[in-house]
N, C-alpha and C positions, 0 to 999 in steps of 0.2 A: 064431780063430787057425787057419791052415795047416798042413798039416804037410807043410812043403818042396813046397807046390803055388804056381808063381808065374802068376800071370797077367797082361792086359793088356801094358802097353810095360815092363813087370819081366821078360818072358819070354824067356830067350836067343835064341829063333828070331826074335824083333820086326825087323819093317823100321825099327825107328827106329834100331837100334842099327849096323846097316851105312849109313845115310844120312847125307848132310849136304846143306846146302842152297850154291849158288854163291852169293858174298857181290855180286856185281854184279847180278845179276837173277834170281835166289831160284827156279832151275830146282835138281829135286832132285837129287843125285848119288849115284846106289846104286854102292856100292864093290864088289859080287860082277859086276855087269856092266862096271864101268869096267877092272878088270883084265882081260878080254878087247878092250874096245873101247879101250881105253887113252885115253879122253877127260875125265881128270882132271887138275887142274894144283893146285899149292899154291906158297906161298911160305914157305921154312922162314925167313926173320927174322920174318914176322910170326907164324906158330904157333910161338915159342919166346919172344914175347911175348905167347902167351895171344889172339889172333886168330884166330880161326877162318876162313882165307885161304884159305878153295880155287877155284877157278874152272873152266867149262865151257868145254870147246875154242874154243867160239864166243867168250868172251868172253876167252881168252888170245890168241886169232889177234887181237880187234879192239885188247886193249892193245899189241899186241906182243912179249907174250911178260914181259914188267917187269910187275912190281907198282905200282898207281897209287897207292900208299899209303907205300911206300918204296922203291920205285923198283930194286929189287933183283928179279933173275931167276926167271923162274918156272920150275918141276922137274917135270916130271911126277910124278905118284906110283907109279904102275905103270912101274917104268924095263925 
């Protein structure tokens, strides 16, 4: 047993805990650089049904901007 020592992807600092992966073509999306670069996209009806919907600029500019899943607007997340 630990005492309050966390390690591996348990660790606050972990890159897994700022990522996610674009659900079209599985490039990773680190949330401390995208809020500079602002090249994150989600669809809040599919994350309020538990989908994990985010997408890379390249692949919102190729849907058009819609979700191809529900057809509903995509938001940036860094507004």
């Amino acid at each position: 047993m630990t005492i309050g020592l966390l390690r591996g992807a348990n660790k606050p600092g972990h890159k897994g805990w700022t990522t996610e992966k674009c659900i079209m073509c599985a490039t990773t999306l680190d949330f401390f650089q995208g809020y500079e670069l602002k090249n994150i996209y989600y669809c809040p009806k599919c994350l309020s049904n538990g989908l994990k919907a985010y997408f890379c600029a390249a692949d919102a500019r190729k849907v058009h901007y819609k979700c191809p899943y529900c057809r509903n607007e995509l938001k940036p997340y860094f507004e």
